[in-house]
DOMIRO-669783 format. One record per residue: residue in one letter; x, y, z of N, C-alpha, C, CB in turn. Coordinates in Angstrom, 2 decimals, m for minus. Glycine has a CB too. Layout:
N
res:n_X:n_Y:n_Z:ca_X:ca_Y:ca_Z:c_X:c_Y:c_Z:cb_X:cb_Y:cb_Z
a:X:Y:Z:X:Y:Z:X:Y:Z:X:Y:Z
...
END
This chain:
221
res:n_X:n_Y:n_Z:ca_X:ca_Y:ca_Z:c_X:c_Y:c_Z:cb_X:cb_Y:cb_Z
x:16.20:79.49:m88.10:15.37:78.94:m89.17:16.06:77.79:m89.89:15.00:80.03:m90.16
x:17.06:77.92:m90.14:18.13:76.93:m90.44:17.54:75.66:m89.98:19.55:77.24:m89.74
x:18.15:75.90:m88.50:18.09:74.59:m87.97:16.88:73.59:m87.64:18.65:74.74:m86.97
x:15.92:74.58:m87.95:14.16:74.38:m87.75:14.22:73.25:m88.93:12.85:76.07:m88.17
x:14.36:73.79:m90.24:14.67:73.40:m91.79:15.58:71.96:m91.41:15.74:74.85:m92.80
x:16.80:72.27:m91.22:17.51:71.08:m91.01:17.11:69.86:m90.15:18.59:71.47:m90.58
x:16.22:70.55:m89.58:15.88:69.12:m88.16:14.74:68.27:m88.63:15.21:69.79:m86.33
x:13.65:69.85:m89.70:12.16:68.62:m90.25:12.85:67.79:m91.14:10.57:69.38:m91.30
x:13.94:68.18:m91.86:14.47:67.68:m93.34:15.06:66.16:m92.69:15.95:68.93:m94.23
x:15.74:66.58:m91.70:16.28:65.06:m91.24:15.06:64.28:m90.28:17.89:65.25:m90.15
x:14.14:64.42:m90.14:13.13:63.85:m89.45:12.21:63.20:m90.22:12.53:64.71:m88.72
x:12.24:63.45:m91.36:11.06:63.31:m92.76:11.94:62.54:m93.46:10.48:64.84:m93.78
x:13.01:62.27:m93.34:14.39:61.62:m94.20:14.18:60.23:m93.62:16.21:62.36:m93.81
x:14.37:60.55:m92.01:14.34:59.40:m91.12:12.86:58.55:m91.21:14.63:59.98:m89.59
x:11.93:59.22:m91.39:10.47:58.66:m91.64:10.47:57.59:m92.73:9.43:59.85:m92.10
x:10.94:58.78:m94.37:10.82:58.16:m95.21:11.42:56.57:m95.27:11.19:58.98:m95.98
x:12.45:56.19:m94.63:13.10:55.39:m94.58:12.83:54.12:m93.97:13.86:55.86:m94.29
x:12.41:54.37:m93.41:11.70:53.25:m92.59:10.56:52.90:m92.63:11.73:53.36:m91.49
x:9.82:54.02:m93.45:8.60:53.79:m94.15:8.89:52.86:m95.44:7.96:55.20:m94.56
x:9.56:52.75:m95.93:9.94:52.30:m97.57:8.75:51.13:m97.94:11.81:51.45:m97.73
x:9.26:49.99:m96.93:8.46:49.17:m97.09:7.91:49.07:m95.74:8.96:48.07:m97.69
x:6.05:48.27:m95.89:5.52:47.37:m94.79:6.28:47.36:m93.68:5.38:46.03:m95.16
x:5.87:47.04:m92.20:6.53:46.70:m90.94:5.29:45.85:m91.00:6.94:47.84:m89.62
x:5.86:44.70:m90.55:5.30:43.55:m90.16:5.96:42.90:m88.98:5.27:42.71:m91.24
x:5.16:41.65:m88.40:5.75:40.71:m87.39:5.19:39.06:m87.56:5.32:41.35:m85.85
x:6.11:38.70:m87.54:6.25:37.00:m88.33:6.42:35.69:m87.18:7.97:36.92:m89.45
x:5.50:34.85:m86.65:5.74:33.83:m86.17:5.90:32.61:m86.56:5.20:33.81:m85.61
x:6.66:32.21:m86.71:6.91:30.88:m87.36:7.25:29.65:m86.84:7.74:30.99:m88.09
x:6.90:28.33:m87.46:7.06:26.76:m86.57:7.53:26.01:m87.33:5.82:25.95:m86.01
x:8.56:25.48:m87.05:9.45:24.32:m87.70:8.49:23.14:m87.79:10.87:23.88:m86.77
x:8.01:22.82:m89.10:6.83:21.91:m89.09:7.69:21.01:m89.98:5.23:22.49:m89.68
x:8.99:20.79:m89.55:9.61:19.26:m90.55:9.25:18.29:m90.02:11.22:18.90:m90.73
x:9.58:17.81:m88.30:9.02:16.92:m87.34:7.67:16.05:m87.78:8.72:17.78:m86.15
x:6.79:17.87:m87.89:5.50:16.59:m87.98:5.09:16.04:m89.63:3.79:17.37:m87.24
x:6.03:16.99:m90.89:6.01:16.44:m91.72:6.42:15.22:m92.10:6.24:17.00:m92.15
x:7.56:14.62:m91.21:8.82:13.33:m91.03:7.76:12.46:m90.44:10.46:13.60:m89.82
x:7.07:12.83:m89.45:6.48:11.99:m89.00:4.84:11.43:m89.65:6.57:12.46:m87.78
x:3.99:12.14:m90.02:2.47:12.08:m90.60:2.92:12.21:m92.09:1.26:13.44:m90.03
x:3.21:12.82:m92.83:3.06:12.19:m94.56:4.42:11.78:m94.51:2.67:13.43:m96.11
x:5.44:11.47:m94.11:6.49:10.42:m94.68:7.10:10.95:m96.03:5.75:8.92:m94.96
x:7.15:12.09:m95.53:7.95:13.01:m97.30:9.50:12.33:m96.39:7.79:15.92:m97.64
x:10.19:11.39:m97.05:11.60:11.00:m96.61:11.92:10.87:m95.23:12.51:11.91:m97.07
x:11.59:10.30:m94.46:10.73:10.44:m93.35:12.18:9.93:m92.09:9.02:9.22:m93.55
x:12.55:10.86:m91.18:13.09:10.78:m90.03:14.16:9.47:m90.34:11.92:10.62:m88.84
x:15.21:9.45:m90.89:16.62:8.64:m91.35:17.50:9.39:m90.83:16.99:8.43:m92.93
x:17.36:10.55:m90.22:18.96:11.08:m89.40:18.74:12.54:m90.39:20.99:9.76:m89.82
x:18.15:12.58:m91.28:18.51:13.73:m92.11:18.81:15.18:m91.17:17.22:13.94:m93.19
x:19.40:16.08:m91.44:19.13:17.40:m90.35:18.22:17.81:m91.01:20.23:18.61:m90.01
x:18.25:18.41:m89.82:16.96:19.45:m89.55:17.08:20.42:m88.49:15.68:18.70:m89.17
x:16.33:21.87:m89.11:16.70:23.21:m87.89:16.35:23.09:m86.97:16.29:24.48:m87.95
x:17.61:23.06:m85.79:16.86:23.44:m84.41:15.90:23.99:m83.99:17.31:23.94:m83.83
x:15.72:24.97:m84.14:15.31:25.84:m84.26:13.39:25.76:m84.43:16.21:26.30:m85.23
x:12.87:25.30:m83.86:11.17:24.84:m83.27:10.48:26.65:m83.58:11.12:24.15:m80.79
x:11.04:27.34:m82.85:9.86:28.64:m82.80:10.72:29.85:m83.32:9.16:29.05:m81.01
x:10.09:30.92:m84.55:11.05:31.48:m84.79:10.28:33.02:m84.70:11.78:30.91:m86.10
x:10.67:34.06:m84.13:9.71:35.28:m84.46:10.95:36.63:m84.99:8.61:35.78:m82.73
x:9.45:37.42:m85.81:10.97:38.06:m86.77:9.74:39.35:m86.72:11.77:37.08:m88.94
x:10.63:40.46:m86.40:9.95:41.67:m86.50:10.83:42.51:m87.80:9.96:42.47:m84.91
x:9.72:43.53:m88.73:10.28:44.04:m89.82:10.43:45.78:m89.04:9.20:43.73:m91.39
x:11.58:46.41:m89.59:11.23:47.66:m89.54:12.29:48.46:m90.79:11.39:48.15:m87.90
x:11.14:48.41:m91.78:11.48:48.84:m92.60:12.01:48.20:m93.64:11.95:49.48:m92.24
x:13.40:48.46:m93.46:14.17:47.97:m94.64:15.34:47.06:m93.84:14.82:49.36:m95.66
x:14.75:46.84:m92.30:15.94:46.06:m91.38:14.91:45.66:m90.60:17.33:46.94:m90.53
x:15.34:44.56:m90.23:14.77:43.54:m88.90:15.41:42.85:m88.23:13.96:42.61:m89.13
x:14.62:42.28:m87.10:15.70:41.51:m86.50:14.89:40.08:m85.85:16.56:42.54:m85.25
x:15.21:39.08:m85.76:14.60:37.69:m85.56:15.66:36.90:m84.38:14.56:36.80:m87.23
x:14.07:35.96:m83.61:14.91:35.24:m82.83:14.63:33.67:m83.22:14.66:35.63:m81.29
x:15.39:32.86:m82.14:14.37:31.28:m82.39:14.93:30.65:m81.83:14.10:30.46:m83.72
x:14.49:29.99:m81.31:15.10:28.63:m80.32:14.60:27.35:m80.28:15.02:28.86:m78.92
x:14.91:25.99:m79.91:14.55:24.89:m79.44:15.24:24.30:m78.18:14.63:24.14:m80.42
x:14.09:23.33:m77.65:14.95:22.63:m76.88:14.19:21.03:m76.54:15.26:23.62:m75.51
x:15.13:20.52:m76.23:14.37:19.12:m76.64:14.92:18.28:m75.20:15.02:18.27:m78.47
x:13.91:18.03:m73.74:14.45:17.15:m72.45:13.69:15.90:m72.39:14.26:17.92:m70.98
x:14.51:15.01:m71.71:14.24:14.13:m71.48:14.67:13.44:m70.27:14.39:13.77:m72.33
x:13.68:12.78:m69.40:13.92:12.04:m68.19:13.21:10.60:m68.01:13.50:12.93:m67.09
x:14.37:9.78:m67.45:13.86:8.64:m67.42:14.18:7.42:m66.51:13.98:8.37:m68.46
x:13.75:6.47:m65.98:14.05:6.01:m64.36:13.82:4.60:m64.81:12.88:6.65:m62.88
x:14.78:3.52:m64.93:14.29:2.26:m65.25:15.12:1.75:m64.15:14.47:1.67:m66.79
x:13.53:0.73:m63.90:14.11:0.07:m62.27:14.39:m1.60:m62.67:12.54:0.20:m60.67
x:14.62:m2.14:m62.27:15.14:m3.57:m62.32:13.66:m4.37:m62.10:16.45:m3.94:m61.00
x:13.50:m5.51:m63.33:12.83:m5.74:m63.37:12.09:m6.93:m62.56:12.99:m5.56:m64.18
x:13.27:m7.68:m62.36:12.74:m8.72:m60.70:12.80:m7.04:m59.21:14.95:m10.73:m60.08
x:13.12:m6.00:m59.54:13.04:m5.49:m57.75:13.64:m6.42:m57.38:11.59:m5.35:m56.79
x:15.17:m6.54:m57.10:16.46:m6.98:m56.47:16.97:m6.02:m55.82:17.42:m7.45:m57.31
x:17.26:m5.67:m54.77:18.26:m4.98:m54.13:19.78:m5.00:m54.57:18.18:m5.39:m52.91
x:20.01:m5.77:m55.06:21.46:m6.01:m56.12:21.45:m5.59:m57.69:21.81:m7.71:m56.22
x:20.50:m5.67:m58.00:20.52:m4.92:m59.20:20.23:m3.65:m59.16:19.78:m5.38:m60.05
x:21.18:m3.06:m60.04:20.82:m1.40:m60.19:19.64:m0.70:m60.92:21.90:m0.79:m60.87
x:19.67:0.75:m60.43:18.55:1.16:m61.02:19.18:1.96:m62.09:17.56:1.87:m60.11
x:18.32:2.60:m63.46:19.13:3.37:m64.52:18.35:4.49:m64.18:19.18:2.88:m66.18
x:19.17:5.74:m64.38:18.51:7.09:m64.54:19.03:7.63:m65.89:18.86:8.12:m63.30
x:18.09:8.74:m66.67:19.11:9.44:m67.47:18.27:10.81:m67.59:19.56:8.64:m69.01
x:19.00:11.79:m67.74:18.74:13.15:m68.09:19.77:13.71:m69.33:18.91:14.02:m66.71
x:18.50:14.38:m70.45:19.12:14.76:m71.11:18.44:16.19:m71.34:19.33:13.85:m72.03
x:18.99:17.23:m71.78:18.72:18.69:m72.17:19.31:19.32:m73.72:19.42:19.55:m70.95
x:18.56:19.64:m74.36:19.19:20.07:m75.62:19.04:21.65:m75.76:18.51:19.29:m76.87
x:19.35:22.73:m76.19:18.47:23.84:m76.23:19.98:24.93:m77.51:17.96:24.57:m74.03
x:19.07:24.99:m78.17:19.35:25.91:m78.95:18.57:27.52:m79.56:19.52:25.10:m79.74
x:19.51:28.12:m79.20:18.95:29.75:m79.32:19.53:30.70:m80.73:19.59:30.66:m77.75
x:19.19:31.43:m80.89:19.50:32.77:m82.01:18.68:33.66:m81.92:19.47:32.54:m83.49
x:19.73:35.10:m82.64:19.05:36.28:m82.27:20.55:37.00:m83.54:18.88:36.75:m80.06
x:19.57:37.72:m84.20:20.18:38.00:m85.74:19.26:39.33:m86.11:19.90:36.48:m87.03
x:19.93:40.10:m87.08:19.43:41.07:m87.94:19.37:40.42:m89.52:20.40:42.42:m87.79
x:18.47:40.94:m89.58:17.78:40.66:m91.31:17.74:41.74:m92.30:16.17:40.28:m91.31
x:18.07:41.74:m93.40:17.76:42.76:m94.75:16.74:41.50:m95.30:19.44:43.32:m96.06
x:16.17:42.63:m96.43:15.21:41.84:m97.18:15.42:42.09:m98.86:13.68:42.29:m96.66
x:14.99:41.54:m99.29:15.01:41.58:m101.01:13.36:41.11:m101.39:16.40:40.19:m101.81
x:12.78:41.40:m102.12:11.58:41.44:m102.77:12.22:40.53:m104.53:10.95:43.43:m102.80
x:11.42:39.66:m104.53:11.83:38.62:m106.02:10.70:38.92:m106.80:11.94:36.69:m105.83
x:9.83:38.68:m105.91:8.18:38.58:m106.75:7.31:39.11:m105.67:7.53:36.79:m107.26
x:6.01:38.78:m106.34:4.98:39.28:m105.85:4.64:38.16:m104.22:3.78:39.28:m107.23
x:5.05:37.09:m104.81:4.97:35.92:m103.85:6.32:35.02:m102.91:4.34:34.94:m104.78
x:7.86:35.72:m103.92:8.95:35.00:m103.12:9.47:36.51:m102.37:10.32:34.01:m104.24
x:9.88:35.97:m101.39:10.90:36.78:m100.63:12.35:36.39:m100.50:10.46:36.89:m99.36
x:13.22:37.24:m100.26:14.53:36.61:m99.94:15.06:37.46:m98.89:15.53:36.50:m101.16
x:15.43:36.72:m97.61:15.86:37.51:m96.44:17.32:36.85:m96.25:14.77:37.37:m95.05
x:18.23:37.76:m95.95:19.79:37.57:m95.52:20.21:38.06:m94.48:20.69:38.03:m96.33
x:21.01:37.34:m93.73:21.51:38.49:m92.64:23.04:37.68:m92.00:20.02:38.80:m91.11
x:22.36:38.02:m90.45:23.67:37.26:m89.54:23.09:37.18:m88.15:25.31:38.23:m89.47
x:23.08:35.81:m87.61:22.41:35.29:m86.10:24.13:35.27:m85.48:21.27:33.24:m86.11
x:23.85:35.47:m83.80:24.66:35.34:m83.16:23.95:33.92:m82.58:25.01:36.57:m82.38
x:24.57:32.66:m82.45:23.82:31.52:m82.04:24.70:30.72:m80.79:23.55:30.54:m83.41
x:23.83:30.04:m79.93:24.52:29.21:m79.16:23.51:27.77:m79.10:24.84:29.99:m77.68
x:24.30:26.95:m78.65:23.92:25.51:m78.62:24.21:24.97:m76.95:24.92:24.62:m79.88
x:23.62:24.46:m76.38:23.84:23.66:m75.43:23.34:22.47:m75.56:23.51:24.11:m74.43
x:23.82:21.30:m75.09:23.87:19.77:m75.26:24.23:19.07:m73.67:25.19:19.35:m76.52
x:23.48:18.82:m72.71:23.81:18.40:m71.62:23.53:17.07:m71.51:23.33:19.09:m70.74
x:23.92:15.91:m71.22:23.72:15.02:m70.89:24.51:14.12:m69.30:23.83:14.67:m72.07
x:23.23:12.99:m68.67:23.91:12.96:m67.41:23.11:11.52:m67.42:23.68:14.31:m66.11
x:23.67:10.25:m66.68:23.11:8.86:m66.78:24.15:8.32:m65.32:23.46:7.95:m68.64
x:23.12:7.94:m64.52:23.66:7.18:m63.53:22.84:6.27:m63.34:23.98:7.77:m62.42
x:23.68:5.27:m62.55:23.12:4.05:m62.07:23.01:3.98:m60.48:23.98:2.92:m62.61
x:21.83:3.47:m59.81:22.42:3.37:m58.36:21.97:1.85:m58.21:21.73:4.57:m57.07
x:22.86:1.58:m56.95:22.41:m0.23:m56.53:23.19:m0.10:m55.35:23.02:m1.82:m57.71
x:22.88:m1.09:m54.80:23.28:m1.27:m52.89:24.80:m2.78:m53.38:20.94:m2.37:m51.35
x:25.66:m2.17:m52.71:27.11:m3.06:m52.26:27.06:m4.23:m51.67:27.96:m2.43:m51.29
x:27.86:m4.87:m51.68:27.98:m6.39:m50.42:27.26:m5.63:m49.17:30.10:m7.05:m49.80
x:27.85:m4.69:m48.48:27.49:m4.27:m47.36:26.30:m3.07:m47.24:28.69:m3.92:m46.83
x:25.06:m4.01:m48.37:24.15:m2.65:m48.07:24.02:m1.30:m47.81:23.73:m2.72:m47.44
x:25.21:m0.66:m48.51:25.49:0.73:m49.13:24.74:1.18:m50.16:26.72:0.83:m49.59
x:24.12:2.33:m50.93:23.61:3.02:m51.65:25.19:3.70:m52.32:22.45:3.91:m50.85
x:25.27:2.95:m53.63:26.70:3.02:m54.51:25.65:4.08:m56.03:27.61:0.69:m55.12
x:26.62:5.14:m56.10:25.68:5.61:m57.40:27.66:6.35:m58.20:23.74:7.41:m56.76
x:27.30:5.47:m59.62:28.41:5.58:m60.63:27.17:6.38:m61.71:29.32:3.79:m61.23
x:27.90:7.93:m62.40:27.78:8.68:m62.95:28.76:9.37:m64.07:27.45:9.11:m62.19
x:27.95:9.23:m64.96:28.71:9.57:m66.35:27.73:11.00:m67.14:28.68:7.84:m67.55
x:28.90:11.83:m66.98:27.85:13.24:m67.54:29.01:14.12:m68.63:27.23:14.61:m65.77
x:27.92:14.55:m69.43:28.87:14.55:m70.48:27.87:16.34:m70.55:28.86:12.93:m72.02
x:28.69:18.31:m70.44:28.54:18.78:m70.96:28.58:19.62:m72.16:28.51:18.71:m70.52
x:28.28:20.33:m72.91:28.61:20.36:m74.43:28.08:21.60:m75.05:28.00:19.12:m75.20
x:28.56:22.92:m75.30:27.91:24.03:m74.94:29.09:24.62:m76.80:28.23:24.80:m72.75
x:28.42:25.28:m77.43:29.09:25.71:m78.42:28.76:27.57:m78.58:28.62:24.69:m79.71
x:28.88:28.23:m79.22:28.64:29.65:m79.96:29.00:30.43:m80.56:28.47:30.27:m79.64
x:28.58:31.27:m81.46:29.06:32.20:m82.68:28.39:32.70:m83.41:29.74:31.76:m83.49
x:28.64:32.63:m84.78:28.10:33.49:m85.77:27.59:32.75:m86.81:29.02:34.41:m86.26
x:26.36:32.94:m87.68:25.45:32.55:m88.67:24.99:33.24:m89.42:24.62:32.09:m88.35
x:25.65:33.21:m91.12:24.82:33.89:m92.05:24.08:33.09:m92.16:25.23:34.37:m93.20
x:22.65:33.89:m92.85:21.89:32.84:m93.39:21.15:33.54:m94.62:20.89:32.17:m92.26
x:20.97:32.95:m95.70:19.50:33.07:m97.13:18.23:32.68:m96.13:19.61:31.44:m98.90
x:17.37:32.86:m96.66:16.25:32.67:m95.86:14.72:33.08:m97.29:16.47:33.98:m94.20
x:14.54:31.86:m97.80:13.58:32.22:m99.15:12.33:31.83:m98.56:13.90:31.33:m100.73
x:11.35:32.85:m98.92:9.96:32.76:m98.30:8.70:33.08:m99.60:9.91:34.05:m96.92
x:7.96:31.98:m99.31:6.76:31.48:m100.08:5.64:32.29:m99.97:6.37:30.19:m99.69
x:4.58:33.09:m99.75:3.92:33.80:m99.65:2.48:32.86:m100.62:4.67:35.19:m100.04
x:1.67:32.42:m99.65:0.47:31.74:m99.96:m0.73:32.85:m99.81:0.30:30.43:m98.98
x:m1.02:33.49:m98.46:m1.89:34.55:m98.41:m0.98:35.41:m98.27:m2.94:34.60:m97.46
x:m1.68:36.42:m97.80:m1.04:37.65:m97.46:m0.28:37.33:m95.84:m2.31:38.99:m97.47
x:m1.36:36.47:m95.09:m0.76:36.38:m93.60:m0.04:35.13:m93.52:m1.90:36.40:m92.39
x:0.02:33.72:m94.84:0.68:32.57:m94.54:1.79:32.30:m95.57:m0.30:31.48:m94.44
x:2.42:31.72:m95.19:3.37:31.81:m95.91:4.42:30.16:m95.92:4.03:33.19:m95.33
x:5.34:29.93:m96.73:6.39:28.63:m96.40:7.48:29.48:m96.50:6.48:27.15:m97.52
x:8.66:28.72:m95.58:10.13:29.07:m95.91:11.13:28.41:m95.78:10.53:29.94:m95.41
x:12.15:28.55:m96.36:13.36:27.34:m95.64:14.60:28.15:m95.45:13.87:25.82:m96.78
x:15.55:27.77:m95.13:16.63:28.43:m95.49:18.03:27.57:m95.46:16.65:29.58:m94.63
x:19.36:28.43:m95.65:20.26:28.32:m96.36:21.01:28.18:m94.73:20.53:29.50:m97.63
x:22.04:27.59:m93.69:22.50:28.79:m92.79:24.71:27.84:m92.74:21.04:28.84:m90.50
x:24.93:29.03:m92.86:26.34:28.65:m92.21:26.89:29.11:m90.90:27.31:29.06:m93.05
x:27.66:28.24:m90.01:27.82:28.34:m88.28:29.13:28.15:m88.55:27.02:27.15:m87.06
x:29.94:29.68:m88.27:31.47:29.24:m87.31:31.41:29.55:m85.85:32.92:30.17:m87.81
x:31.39:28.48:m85.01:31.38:28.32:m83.35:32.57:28.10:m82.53:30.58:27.20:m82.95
x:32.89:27.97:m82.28:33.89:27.89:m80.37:33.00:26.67:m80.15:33.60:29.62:m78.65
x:33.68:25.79:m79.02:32.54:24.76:m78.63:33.38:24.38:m77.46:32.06:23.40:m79.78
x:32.96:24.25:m76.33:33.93:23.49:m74.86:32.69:21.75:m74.71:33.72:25.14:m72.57
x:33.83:21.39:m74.63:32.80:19.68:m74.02:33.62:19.07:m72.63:32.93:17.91:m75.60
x:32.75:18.97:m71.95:33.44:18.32:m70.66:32.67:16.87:m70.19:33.33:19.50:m69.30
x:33.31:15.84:m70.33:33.30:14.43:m69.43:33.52:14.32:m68.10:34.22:13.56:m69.82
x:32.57:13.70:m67.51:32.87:13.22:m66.33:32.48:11.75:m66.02:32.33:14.06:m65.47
x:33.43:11.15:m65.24:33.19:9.81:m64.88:33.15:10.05:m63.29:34.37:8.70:m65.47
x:32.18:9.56:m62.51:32.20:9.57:m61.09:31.48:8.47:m60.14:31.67:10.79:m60.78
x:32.70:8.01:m59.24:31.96:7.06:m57.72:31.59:7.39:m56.78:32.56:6.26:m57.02
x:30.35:7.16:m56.39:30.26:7.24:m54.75:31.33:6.74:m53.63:29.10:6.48:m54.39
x:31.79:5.31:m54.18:32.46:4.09:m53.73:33.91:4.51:m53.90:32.04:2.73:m54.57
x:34.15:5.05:m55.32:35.47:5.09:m55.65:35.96:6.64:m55.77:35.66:4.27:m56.95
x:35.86:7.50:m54.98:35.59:8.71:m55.94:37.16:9.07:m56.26:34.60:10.13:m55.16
x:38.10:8.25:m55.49:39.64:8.47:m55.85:39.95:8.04:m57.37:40.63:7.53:m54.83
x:38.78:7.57:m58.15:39.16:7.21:m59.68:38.19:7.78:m60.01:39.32:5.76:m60.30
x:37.46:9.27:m59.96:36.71:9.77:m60.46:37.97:10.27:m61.85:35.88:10.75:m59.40
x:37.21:10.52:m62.97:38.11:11.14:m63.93:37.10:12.56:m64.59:38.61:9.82:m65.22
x:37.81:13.59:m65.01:37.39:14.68:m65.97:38.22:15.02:m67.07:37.19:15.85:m65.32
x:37.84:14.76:m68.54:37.88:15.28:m69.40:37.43:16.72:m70.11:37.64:14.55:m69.68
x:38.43:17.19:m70.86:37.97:18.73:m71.07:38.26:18.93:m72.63:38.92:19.96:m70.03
x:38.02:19.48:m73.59:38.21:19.52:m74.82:37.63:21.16:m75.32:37.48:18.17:m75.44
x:38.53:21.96:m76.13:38.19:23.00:m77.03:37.87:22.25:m78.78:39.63:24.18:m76.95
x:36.94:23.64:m79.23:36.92:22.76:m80.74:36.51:24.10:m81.28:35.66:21.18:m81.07
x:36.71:24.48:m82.89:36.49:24.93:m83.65:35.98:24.75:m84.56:36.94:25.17:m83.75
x:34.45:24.89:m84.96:33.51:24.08:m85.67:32.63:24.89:m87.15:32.42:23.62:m84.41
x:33.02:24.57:m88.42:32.25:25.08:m88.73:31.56:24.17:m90.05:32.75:26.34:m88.82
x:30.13:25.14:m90.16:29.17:23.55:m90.64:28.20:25.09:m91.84:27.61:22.21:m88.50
x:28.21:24.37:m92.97:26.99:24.61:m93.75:25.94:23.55:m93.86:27.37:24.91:m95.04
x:24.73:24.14:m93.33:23.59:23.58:m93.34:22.57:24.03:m93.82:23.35:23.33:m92.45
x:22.40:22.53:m94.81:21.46:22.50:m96.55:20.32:22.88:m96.41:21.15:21.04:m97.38
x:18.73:23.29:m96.68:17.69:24.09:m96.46:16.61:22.96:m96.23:17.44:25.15:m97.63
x:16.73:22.37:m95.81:16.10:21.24:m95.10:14.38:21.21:m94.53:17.03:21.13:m93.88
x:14.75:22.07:m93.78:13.53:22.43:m92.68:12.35:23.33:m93.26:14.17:23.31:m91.35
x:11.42:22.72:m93.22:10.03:23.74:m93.60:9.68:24.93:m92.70:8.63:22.88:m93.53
x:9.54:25.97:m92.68:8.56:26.58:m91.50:6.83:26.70:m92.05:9.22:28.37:m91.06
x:6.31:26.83:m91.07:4.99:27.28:m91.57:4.81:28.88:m91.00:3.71:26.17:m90.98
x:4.61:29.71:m91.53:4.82:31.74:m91.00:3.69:32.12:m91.27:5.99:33.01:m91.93
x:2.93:32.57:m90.04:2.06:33.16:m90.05:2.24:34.91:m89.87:1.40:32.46:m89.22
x:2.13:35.51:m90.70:2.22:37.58:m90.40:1.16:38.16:m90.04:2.50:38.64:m91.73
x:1.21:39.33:m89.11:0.26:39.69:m88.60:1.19:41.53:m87.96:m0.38:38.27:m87.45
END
C-alpha cells in the first residue's frame, strides 16, 4: 500500500509540474531583412543581424527547448564578354548556414511581456570557393582556385523578451552571447602549377555579445 501511495504521490507531483503553466509551440521568422529592406527602419548599412531565418520553440511546462537555423547560397558563372578563348571564365560558390538547438526557462513580466533565458549549443559554417578557368598558349583548359573553409561552434546564453499582440502573435528580440572554437582553412590551387598549390590552416577562439537587433514575427499554436 505504501508503495501504491508513493508511486500516485510521485505521479501527480510529476503532473503537477509540468502542468504549472500552458504547453505551447512557437514558429517564428526573422523579419529584419524584409524590414531593412521595404520600410527602411535604418536600413541594411552592415548592421547585424540574427542568423538565424526560422526559429521553432516547443514549451513543456516550466522548460522548453528551441531550434533555428539559416543559410544563405549563392552561385554564379560570368563568362567573358567578347567570348575569347583567352579570356577566362569566373565561377563562384558560396554557402553560409547557421544552426542552434538550446533549452529555455521562462519568466512571466506581464500579461503581454515574456522573458525567456537559457543556453543554445550553436554552430556556424561559412564556405566559400571562386575559380577561374581559360585555355593556355597551347590550348589547355587551366583552372586556378581559391577556397576558403570556415566552420566555428559552442555555447550561447541568451534573454529572449517577447511581445504578445494576440494570444497566437506575438514580437521578440533578443539578447545572445557566443563562446566558439572556430577552424578556417585556405586554399590556393593550379591545374598548371599544382607544385605551388598552397594550404593555410588557422585555430581561433571567439567570443562575441550580440545587441538585440533582429525582430521575429511568432506565431503560437
Amino acid at each position: 500500500m505504501k508503495f501504491s501511495f508513493s508511486t500516485i504521490y510521485l505521479f501527480l507531483f510529476a503532473q503537477s509540474f509540468f502542468a504549472q503553466d500552458s504547453t505551447f509551440k512557437e514558429i517564428g521568422l526573422n523579419a529584419t531583412p524584409f524590414i531593412n529592406q521595404y520600410l527602411d527602419f535604418g536600413s541594411g548599412n552592415g548592421e547585424f543581424s540574427s542568423p538565424y531565418m526560422i526559429t521553432y520553440e516547443q514549451k513543456f511546462g516550466k522548460l522548453g527547448s528551441r531550434i533555428g537555423f539559416g543559410i544563405v547560397s549563392r552561385n554564379s558563372n560570368d563568362k567573358p564578354v567578347n567570348d575569347k578563348p583567352t579570356e577566362p571564365e569566373f565561377y563562384t560558390n558560396t554557402i553560409s548556414l547557421d544552426a542552434r538547438c538550446g533549452a529555455v526557462l521562462y519568466k512571466n513580466l506581464s500579461s503581454r511581456w515574456d522573458l525567456k533565458y537559457g543556453l543554445d549549443a550553436v554552430i556556424s559554417i561559412d564556405n566559400s570557393k571562386n575559380w577561374t578557368v581559360v585555355k593556355n598558349v597551347f590550348g589547355q583548359e587551366v583552372t586556378n582556385t581559391n577556397s576558403i573553409k570556415d566552420w566555428q561552434s559552442g555555447l550561447a546564453p541568451f534573454l529572449f523578451v517577447q511581445f504578445h499582440i494576440t494570444k497566437h502573435f506575438s514580437l521578440a528580440t533578443e539578447l545572445i552571447g557566443t563562446a566558439a572554437y572556430g577552424k578556417k582553412v585556405t586554399k590556393l590551387q593550379s591545374s598548371e602549377f599544382p607544385e605551388f598549390d598552397t594550404r593555410q590552416e588557422s585555430t581561433s577562439l571567439n567570443y562575441n555579445i550580440a545587441p538585440p537587433t533582429a525582430l521575429y514575427f511568432i506565431v503560437r499554436f
